[in-house]
C-alpha positions as CSV (number, residue, x, y, z in Angstrom):
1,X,0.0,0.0,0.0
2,X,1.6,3.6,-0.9
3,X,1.8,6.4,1.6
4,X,-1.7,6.7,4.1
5,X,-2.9,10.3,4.3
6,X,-6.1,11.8,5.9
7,X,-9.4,13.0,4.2
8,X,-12.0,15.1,5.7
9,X,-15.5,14.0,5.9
10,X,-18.6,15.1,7.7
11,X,-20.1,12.6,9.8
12,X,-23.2,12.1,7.5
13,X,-21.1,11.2,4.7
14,X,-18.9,8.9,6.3
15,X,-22.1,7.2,7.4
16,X,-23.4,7.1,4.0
17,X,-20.2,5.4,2.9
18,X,-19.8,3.3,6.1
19,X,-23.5,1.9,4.7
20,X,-21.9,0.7,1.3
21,X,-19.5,-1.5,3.0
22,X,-19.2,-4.8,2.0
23,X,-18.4,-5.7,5.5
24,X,-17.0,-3.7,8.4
25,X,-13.7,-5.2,7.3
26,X,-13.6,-3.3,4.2
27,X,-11.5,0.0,4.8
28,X,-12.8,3.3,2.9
29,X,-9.6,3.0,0.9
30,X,-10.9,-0.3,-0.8
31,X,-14.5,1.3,-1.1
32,X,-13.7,4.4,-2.9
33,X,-12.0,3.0,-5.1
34,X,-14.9,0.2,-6.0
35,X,-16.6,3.6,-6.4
36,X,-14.1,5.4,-8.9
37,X,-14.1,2.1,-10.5
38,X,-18.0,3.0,-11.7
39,X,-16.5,5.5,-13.6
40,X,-15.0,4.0,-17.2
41,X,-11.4,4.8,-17.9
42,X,-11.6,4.8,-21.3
43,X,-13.0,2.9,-24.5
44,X,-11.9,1.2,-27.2
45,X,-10.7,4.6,-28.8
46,X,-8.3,5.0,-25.8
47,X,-7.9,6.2,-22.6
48,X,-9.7,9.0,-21.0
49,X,-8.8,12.3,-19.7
50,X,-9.0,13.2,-15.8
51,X,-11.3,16.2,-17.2
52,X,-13.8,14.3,-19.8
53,X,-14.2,11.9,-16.6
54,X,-15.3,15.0,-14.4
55,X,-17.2,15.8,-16.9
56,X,-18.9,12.0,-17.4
57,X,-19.3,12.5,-13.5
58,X,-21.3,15.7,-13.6
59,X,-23.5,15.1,-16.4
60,X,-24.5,11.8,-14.1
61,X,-25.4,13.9,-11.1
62,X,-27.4,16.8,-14.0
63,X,-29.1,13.9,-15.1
64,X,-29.8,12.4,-11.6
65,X,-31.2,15.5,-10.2
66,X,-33.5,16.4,-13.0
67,X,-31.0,19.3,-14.9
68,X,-31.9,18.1,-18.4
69,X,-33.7,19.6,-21.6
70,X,-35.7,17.2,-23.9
71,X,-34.1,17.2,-27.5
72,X,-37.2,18.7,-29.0
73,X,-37.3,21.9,-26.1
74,X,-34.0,22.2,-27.6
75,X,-34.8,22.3,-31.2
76,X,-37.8,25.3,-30.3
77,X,-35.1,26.7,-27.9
78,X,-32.8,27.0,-30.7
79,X,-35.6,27.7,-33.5
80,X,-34.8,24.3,-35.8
């Protein structure tokens, strides 16, 4: 294992995570990165950048919390 270092959570978060253990055995290390791991790396065209995946990530949580337009609101926003 490379160097240990310290992260700051709020309680409720750490909860949150502490629910998505496997087991109690399973350290936070091993469980973020099971959730980083949801995130693709990269396709058959290559590998991709640290900023298209923040990008993948975000567009997740805009379509998660409702931050969308439908395709044809777009066309009449856009007069096509």
């Amino acid at each position: 294992m490379g160097v240990i270092t310290t992260v700051q959570l709020s309680s409720e978060t750490r909860d949150r995570l502490s629910q998505l253990k496997q087991s109690p055995r399973e350290t936070y290390d091993e469980l973020l990165n099971k959730l980083l791991d949801l995130l693709p790396s990269g396709d058959e065209e290559g590998v991709y950048r640290a900023a298209f995946r923040v990008g993948l990530l975000n567009s997740r949580l805009d379509l998660r919390a409702g931050r969308t337009v439908a395709h044809r609101e777009l066309k009449r926003r856009l007069n096509l």
